[in-house]
N, C-alpha and C positions, 0 to 999 in steps of 0.2 A: 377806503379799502372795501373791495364786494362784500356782501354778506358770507356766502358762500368759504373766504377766502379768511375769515377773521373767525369763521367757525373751526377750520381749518387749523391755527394757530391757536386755540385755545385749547386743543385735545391737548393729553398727556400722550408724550411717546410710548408706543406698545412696547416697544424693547426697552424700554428703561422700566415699566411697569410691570412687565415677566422678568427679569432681573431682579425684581421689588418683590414680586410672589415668591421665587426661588429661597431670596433671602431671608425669608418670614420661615421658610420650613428646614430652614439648618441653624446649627450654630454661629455665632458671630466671633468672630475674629479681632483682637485688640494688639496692637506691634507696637511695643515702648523701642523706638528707634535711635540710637546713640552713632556719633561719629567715631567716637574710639573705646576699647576698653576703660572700665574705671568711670565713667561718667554718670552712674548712678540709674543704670536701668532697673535693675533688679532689687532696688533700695525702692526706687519710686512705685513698681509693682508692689512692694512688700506694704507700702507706707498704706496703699490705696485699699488693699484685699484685708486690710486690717480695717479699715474703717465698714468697710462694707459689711466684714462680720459682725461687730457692733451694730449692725443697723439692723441682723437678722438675716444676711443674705447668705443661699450656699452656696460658700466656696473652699475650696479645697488644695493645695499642694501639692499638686502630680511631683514635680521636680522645680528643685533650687539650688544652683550654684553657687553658696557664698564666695568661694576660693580664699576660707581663711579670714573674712572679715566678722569681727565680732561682731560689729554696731548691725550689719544685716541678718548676723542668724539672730540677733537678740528678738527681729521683727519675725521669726517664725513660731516664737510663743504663742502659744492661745489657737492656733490656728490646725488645722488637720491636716498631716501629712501624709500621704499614700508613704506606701511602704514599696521598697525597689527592688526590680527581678534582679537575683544575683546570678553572676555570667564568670565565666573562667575563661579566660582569656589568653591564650600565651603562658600557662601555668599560674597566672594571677587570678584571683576574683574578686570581679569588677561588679559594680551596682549601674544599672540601666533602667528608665521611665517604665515602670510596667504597665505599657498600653492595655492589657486587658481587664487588668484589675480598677482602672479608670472607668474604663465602659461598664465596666461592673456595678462600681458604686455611681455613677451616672448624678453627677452632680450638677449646678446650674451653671457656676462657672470654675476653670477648673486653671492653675498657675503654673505652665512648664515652660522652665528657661532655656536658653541657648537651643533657637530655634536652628542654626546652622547645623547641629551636631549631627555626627555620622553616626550611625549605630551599631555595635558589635555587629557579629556576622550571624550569627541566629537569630538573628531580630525578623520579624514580619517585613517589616520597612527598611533598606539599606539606609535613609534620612530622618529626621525627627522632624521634618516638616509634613512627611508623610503621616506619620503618627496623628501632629495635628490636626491633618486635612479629613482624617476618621472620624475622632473624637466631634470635629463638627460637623461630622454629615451623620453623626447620632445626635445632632441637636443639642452638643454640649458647644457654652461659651469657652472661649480660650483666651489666657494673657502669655505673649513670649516676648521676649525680649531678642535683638540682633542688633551687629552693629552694622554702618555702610559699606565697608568693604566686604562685608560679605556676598553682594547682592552681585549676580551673573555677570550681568552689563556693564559694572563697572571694574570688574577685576583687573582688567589689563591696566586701567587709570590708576587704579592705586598699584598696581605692581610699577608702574612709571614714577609715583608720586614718593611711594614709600621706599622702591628697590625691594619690597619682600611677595612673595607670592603665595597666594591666598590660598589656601589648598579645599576648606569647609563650604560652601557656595551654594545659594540657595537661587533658583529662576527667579524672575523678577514679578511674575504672575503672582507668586505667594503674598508680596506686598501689594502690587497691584488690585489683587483680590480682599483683602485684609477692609473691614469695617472700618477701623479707626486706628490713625496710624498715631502716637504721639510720641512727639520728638522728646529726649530726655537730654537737654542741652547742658554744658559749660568751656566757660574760657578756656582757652590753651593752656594759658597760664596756672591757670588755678587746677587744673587736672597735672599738670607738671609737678607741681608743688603739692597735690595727694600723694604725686608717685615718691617722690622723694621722701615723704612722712610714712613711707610702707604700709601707705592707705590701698594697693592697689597690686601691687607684687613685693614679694619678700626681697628686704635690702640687695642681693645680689642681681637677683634678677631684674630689681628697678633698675640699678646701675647701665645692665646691658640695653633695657628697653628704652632707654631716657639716650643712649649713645645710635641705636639704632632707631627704630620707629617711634620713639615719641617724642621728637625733634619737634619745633615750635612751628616750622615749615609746614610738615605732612600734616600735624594735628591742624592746623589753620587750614589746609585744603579739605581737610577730611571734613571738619563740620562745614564748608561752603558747601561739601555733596550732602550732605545729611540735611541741610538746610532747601536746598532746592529737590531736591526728592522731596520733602515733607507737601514742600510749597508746589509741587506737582500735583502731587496727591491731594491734597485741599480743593486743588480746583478741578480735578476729577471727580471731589464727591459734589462741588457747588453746582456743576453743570448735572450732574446726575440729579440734586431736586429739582433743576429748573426744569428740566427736561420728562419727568416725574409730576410736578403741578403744574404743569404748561404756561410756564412764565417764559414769558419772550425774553430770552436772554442774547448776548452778544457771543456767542460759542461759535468754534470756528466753523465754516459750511462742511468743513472736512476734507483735511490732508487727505491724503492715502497715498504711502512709500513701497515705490519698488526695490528689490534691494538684489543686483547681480552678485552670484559668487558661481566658484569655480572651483578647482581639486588645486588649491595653494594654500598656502599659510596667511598670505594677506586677507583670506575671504573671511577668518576668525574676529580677525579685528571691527572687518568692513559691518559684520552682523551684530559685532557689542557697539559700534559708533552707531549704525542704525537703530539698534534698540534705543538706545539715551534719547534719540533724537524723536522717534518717536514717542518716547513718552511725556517731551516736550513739548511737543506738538498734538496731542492726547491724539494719534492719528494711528488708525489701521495699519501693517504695513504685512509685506510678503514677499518673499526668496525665495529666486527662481534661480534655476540652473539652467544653461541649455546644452544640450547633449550632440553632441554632429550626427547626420544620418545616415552617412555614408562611411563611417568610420567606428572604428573600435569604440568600446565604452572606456578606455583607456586602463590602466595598472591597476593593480589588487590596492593597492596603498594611496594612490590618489583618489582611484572611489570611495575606498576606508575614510579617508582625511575629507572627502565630500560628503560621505552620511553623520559621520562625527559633528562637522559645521551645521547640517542640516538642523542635527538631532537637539544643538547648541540654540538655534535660532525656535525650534519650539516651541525649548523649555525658556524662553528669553517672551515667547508669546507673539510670533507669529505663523502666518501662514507659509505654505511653504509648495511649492509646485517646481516638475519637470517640467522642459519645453523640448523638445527634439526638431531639429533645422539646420541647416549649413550655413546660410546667411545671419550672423550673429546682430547684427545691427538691426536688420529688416525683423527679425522673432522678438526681440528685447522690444520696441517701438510698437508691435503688434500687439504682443501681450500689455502693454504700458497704457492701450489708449482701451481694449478689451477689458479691462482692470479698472479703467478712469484714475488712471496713476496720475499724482501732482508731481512725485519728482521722482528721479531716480537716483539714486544711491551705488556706486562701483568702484572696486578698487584700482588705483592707478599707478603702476611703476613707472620706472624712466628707462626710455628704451635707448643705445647703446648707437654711438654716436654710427658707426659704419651702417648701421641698419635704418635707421633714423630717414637715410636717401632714400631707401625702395621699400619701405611700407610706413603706414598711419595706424598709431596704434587702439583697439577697441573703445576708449573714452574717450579720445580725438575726437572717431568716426560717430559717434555715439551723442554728444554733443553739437556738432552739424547738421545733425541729420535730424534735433528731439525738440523740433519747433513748437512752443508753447509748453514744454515740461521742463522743471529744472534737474539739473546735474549736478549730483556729488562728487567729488571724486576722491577718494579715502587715499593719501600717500603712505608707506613704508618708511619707517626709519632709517631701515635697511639700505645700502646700497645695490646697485642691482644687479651687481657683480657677485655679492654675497652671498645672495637669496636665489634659488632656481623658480621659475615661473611654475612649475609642478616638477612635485617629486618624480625624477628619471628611476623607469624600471631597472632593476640590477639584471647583470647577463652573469648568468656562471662563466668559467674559465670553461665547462664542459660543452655549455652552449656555443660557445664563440669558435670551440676547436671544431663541432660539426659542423657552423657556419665558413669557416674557410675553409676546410676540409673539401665541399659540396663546392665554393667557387673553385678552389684548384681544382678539383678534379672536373669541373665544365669548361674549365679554362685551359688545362691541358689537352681533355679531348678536342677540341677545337684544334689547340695548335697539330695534332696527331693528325687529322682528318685534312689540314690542309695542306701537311709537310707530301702524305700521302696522293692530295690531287695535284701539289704542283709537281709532281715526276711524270704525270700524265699531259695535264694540261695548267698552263700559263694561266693566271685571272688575274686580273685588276681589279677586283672588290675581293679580293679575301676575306680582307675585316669583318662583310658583315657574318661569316663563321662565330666570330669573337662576340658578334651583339648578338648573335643567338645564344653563346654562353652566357649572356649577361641574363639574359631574359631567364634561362631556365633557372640560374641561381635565385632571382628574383621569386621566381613561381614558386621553389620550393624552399630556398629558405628567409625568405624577405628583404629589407631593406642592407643591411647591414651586410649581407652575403651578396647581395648586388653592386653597391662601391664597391667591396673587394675584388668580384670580376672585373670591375668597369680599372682597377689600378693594377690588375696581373693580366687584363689582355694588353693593355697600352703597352708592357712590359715584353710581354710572350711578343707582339706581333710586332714590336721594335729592334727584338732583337732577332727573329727569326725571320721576316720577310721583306724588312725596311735595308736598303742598303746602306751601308757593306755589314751584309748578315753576321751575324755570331758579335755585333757590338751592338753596346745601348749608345750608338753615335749615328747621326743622320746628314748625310752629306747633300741632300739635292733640299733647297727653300721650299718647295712647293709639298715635299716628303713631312716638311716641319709644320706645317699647317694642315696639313691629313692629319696628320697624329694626333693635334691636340684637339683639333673638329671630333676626331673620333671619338677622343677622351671625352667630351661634351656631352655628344650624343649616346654615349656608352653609358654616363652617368645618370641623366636624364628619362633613358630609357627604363636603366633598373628602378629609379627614383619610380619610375609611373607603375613598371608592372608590380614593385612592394605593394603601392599605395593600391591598385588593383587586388590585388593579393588579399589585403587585408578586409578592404571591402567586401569582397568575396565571403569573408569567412564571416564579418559582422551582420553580412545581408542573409546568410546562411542559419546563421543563432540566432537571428532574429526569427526569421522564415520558419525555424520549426517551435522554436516557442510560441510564435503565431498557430501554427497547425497545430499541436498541444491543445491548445485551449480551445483554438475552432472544434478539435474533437471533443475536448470533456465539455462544450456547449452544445455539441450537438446530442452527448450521451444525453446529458442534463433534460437537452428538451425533449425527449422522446420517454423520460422516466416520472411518474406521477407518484409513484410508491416512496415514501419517506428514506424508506430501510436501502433502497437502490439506489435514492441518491447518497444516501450516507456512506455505505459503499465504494462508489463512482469518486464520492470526493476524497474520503480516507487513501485507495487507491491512487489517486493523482497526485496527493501531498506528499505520499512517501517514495513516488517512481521520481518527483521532479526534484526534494530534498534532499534521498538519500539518507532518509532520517525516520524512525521510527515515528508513528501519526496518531491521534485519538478525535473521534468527535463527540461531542456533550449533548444529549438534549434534555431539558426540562421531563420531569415526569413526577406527579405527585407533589408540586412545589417547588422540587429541587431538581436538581443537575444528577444525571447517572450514565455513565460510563456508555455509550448506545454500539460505539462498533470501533474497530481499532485495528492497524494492519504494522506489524504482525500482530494476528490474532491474541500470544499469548501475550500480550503487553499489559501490565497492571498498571493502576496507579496508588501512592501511596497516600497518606495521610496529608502531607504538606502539599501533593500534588492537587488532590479535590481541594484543598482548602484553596488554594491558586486559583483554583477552574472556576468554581462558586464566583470568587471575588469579581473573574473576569464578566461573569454571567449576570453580576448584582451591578456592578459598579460602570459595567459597559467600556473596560478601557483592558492594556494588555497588563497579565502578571504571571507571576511564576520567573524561571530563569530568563538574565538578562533585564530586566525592567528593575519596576523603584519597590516592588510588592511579592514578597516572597521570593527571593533571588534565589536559595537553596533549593526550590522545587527540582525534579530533573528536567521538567514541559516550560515551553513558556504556552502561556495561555492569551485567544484574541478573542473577543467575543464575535458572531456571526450577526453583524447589524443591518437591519431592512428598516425600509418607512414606518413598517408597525412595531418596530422593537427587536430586540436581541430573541432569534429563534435558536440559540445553540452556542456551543464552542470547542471549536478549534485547539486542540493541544501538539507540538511537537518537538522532541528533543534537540533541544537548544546545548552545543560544543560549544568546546572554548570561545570560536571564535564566532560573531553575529554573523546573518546572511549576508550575501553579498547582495549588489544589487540589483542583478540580475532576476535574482530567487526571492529578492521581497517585493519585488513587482511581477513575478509570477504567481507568489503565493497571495498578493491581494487582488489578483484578477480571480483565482478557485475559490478565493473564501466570499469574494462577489457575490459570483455566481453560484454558490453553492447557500449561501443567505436567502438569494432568491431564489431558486429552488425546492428549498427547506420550506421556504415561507409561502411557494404557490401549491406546495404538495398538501402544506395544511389549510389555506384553503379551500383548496379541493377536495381534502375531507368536509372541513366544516360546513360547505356550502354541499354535498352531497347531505350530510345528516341535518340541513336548515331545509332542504327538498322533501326529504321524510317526514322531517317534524310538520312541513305547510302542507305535506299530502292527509297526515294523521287528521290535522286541523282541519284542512275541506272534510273527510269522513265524520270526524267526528261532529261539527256542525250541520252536514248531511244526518246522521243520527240524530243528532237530538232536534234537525228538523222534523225528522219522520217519525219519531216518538210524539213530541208536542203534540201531532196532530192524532196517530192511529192509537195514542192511548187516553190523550183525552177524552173523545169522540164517543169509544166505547163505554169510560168510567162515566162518563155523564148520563149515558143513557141507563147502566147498569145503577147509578147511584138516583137519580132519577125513579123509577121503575120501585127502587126498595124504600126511598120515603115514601112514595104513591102508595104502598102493601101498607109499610107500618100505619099513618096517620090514618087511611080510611080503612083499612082492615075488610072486616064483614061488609060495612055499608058500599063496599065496591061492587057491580055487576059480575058474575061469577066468567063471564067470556072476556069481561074485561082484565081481571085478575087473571087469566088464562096467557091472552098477550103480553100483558107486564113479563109474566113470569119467563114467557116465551123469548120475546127480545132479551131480557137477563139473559138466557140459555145462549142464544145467538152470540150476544156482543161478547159473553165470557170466552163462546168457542174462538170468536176474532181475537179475546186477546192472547187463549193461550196457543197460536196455530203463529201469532205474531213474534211472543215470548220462545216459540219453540224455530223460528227463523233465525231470529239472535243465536239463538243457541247452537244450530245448526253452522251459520258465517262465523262462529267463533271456532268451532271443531275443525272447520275446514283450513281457518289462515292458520290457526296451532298448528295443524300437521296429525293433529290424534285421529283421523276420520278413518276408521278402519271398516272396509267393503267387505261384506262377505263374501266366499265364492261356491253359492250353493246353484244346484239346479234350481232354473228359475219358469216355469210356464208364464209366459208371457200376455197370454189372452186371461189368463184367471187374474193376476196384475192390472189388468185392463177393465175388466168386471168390475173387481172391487173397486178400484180409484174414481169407477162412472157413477157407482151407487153411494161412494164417498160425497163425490160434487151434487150426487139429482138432492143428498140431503140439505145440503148448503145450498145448491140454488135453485130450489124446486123450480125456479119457472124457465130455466135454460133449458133448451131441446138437444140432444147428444144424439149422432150417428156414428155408427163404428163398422166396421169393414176389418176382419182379421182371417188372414189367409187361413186357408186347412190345412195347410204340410208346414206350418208353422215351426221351427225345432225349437227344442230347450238352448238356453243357455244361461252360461254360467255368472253369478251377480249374487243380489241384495235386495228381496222382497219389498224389503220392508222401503230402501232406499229409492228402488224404480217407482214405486208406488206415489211414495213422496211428491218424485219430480213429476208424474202424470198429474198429480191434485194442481199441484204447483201452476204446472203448464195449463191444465183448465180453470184454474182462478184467473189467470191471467187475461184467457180467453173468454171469459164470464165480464171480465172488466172494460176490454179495450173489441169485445165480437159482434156490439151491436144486436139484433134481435132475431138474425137468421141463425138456425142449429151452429152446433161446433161439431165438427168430424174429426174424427180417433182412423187412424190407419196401420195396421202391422204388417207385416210381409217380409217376404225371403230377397235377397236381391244378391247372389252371390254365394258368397261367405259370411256374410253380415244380414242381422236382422236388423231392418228398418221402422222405427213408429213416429208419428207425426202426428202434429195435431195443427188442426186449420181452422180457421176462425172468417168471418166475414164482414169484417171492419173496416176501418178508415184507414188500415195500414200501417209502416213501418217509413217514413221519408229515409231516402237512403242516405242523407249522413249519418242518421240513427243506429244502420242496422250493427256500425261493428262497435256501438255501445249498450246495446241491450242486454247485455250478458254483466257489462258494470258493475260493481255495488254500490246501490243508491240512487243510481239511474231510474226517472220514473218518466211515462208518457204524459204529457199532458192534456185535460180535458181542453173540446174546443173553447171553452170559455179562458183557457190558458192552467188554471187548476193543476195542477196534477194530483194525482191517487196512488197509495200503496204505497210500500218502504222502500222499494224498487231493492228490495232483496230476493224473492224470490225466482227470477230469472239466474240470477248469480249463483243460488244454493242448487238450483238445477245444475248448473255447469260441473260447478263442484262433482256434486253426488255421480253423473254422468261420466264426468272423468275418472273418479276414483273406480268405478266399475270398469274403466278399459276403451268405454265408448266417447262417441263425438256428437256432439250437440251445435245445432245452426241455424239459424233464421233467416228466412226470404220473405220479402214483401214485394210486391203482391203477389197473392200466392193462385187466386183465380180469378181469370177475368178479372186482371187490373186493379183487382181490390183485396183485402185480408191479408194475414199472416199467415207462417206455416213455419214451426219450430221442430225439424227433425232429427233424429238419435238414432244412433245407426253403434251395433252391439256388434263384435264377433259372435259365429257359429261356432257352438260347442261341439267336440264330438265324442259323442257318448259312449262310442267303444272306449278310449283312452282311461286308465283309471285319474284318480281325481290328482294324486300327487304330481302327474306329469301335467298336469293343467297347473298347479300351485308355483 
């Protein structure tokens, strides 16, 4: 064997190993499994949770069944019993598992019997195997007990085996899923002979049970099922360690069963035969349906009895898919090999000797055609005379009068129209008058109203244009062979325009349930806003329903009511508790489902790749969707999942954009800190041990400079400190401008004699017009930006003067400042204004906080004015950053300027 290929085979399977994780963080599951009543389930539970508390373990008494047996209540001594929710029932009060008080006292493992049991109607769970399925997803262990007939898949075998039918019935996943199943065996006999010692029912009742079901027959089959289910189960958990420590075992490569059903009663059976067989064969399986495409989705009652199967094969623990297609053989064979199906599985009646000539029936053609796959083919008890292949729609007596009502009266007009052209003129095709009646019957009232014209025109135009008129007798041979040709073609005809017909209307339902959706896809994509899609979606549940709508989303941890149509829709107490569960637990509850049935909503959660963003609530009637509307309503809740999920996002990723923007600045800040306050404290700190340690014995010019850079480096830091302060005023929004008269050239004054002190050795030139006007601004803040804009100029203008210019140009006063540097590279110029943007020296270096261009803009704008940079600004070289103010006018008093 390669290397490679032995490395290969030594791994542990990933899915049996996340299986293995899963099971580490719930509770475990124990099934004392019995083939019939009386065999000592609930004795051997009791025997077990006794020793275990001797040992010091918690365990606890949810609920126990004795039914009257002393020797088993004798074992609930010593041991703790929960106490049970009382219920009134029918005017009785009844004792029921109180699931909450369980979760309450949250014990390690906890003993509730009769895992089949239904539960009162106020219950959370309409099941107690729901109950259970809680308790261990809070991580509590569980012991119950059941017997084999109780279990989905095999109901119909014991209803054969026994003659009684099972009414209590649990999916077969619940054992399948089950830790450790242990069988609680004994002899037929010897359970016979309990019942009779009134070990097991009270004298009377034994009698009946000993004459009906606990005949030595059925007990003798029932534990052969008890016994191979056990022996299933064992070798599902032995392949799960091998599979788990990468033991090369002999498991099989892997069945995988297809499984056809249809709207009949044979598809029930077909999906309990499939399941056994599958769990004989530890094999994947799936049922499919296939739908025609050009045809009806067929009766209210046969899609009903087809969701029903569906809903059957589920909770039995398969897959389950639509196929839509005309060619039944060719989709079934398609989907089979797309699936990598080993076999297929389909129900097969006997088709009916006259028919038997002119068609081959679907398991036939299905078998001929499924080369390399095998065939099941599940027969009926039933005769085929007995059983209808699907239930036929019923016709009112009211429908059937319109429908021939509509042919006579197309079939009279016809005879009217041509009693009227034969006084005119002679024809020899009248008839086809009569296949016009057929047709229109056809058009409008379908199949059934089409035979009836195709047998009142044969009628009408035998006796009224066939000689010798006014009888149904036909005297000429060739008269006898038109008529029933016509009859033929008359039938035929309607036959195609019904099936037309309906087509029509199927292609039509379909057609706008497609546009439906095309539109709330396209709302969908064009909406980014949470609240809009919520909206969009609430809105399209209740127009395609007809059913009041709610949608959920998270907020604050939980679930809150987010938008609902109609608006005044509440929900109550058992309603959010529904919503929650759906929201936590990712599966549907509330009305109709196995969780909270009394709600008025039934609840779905809204699932996407990253999890449950929401839920779906809508008032569920008597009756479920149909299937029309629940394949409507999981295409909206789709799309409306993704929607929900790209809306958030698109937030998130907007505020992940803010926060990496904050990060660049503030990593820009605390670069330009590092450097513009190190730089100064050193020299500052520097400078003051130099004064302290030599004091007097320092040269007196020398202690002059010390003292003087101190002066300097302080004024840098606080002109630095007072930048910060300035870019924080500005992004706050407090930055309030004054709007006083402002002289512009005395602003100009002060700001040059500001800079000659800071850079004594720069050369300043200014040019400031004489008909200069005032205007309106912020001394203090214009001043600012002039320092600002000459620092900048001091820093990046090289050794030639800097030039200040003011002037009128208009209605705007213009100032600029020009410098004669190395320039502005024009991808630069439209980020000079930045915060944190800094030029770099030619050595690459860069200088300064790259704030003070930014706090110009600011302060610039907040006055009214505009602020700009051009490089080159002369002769091919420097900068030039101009501001350009409206003109005040000083007649105007000052409020009409404010």
């Amino acid at each position: 064997m390669p290397e490679n290929d032995r490395e290969r085979t030594s791994r542990p399977d990933p899915d049996a190993l996340l299986a293995l994780v899963d099971r580490d963080t719930r509770g475990k599951l124990t099934v004392f499994l019995g083939a019939a009543p009386g065999v000592g389930k609930t004795y051997a539970m009791l025997t077990r949770a006794r020793r275990l508390k001797a040992e010091g373990v918690d365990i606890v008494i949810g609920l126990v069944e004795t039914h009257g047996r002393n020797e088993t209540a004798a074992l609930l001594e010593g041991l703790e019993v929960l106490p049970r929710r009382e219920v009134i029932h029918s005017g009785r009060t009844l004792s029921e598992f109180d699931l909450d008080s369980a979760l309450g006292r949250h014990p390690r493992i906890i003993v509730v019997d009769e895992l089949a049991h239904t539960n009162l109607g106020d219950s959370r769970h309409p099941k107690r195997y729901q109950d259970i399925e809680e308790l261990i997803a809070a991580g509590i262990d569980v012991w119950t007990a059941v017997n084999i007939q109780h279990l989905e898949s095999l109901s119909d075998v014991v209803s054969q085996i026994a003659g009684v039918q099972v009414r209590e019935r649990i999916p077969d996943t619940v054992l399948n899923r089950a830790d450790d199943v242990l069988l609680v065996d004994l002899p037929p006999t010897e359970l016979i002979e309990r019942l009779k010692e009134g070990k097991v029912y009270l004298p009377d009742s034994a009698k009946r049970a000993i004459d009906r079901f606990f005949r030595l027959g059925n007990l003798t089959a029932l534990r052969e099922l008890a016994l191979r289910r056990t022996a299933d189960r064992v070798d599902d958990q032995m392949v799960d360690y091998l599979k788990q420590h990468a033991i090369e075992g002999p498991w099989a490569a892997g069945e995988r069963l297809l499984v056809c059903i249809g709207p009949d009663s044979l598809s029930e059976k077909v999906v309990r035969t499939a399941s056994r067989l599958a769990s004989g064969l530890n094999a994947e399986w799936i049922v499919v349906s296939i739908d025609r495409a050009d045809g009806e989705d067929g009766d209210r009652e046969a899609m009903r009895q087809l969701d029903d199967t569906f809903r059957l094969a589920e909770r039995l623990g398969a897959q389950t898919r639509r196929v839509i297609g005309n060619d039944f053989v060719e989709e079934i064979l398609r989907f089979a090999r797309r699936e990598h199906a080993t076999q297929i599985i389909i129900g097969a009646r006997q088709i009916r000797f006259p028919f038997r000539l002119f068609r081959r029936s679907l398991p036939d053609a299905l078998a001929a055609r499924a080369a390399g796959i095998g065939v099941h083919l599940i027969t009926d008890r039933e005769s085929p005379s007995t059983k209808p292949k699907h239930p036929r729609p019923r016709v009112s007596a009211k429908e059937l009068a319109r429908w021939l009502g509509i042919a006579a009266t197309a079939v009279g007009s016809a005879t009217v129209a041509g009693l009227v052209i034969e006084r005119f003129v002679i024809l020899q095709n009248i008839s086809l008058l009569y296949l016009l009646a057929v047709l229109v019957s056809a058009t409008y009232a379908g199949y059934i109203a089409a035979i009836a014209a195709a047998l009142f025109s044969g009628l009408a135009y035998n006796f009224f244009f066939i000689e010798p008129v006014g009888t149904f007798t036909i005297a000429e041979p060739h008269e006898v062979f038109a008529f029933f040709v016509f009859l033929v073609v008359a039938t035929l005809v309607g036959s195609l325009a019904s099936r037309i017909r309906q087509q029509a209307k199927a292609a039509q339902r379909r057609a706008t349930a497609v546009q439906a959706l095309y539109d709330y896809s396209r709302t969908l994509s064009g909406t980014v806003d949470v609240e809009d899609v919520l909206w969009a979606a609430v809105t399209q549940t209740q127009k395609m329903l007809r059913r009041n709508a709610v949608l959920l989303l998270p907020e604050d941890g939980d679930i809150a009511l987010s938008v609902a149509w109609p608006p005044d829709t509440e929900l109550g107490v058992t309603d959010m508790t529904a919503a929650r569960w759906a929201f936590e637990r990712k599966e549907a509850a509330g009305n109709g489902t196995g969780t909270l049935p009394k709600s008025l909503f039934q609840f779905r959660p809204l699932m996407t790749p990253n999890g449950v963003v929401g839920v779906c609530g809508y008032v569920q009637r008597d009756k479920p969707l149909e299937i029309n509307e629940e394949r409507a309503l999981a295409a909206i809740l789709d799309q409306t999942a993704i929607a929900v999920d790209r809306a958030r996002l698109s937030r998130e990723t907007l505020d992940q954009a803010a926060r990496l923007e904050g990060e660049k600045f503030r990593a820009a800040l605390l670069s330009s800190i590092s450097h513009d306050l190190r730089t100064p404290l050193a020299t500052i700190m520097g400078g003051v041990t130099s004064l302290r340690q030599l004091g007097d014995r320092m040269p007196v010019d020398s202690r002059n400079d010390l003292l003087q850079s101190i002066e300097e480096e302080g004024g840098r830091l606080t002109r630095f400190v007072a930048n910060l302060l300035d870019m924080t005023r500005i992004e706050a929004g407090t930055l309030n401008a004054k709007r006083d008269w402002v002289d512009v050239a005395d602003v100009v004054r002060v700001a040059i004699e500001r800079a000659r002190k800071y850079f004594p050795n720069r050369a300043f030139e200014t040019s400031i017009a004489s008909d200069l006007p005032l205007m309106r601004g912020d001394s203090v803040l214009l001043g600012q930006v002039l320092f600002n804009l000459l620092d900048n100029a001091d820093r990046f203008g090289g050794d030639d003067p800097v030039s200040i210019y003011a002037r009128r140009e208009g209605n705007e006063i213009v100032l600029s400042v020009t410098d004669l540097g190395t320039g502005i590279a024009p991808a630069d110029l439209k980020h000079v204004f930045d915060k944190f943007f800094r030029k770099g020296k030619p050595d690459g270096r860069a200088r300064g906080t790259g704030l003070g261009l930014a706090i110009s803009k600011g302060f610039v704008e907040a006055m009214g004015g505009q602020i700009k940079a051009e490089s080159p600004a002369i002769k091919r070289r420097g900068t030039r950053i101009s501001m350009r103010f409206p003109v005040a006018v000083a007649e105007l008093p000052r409020k009409d300027w404010e």
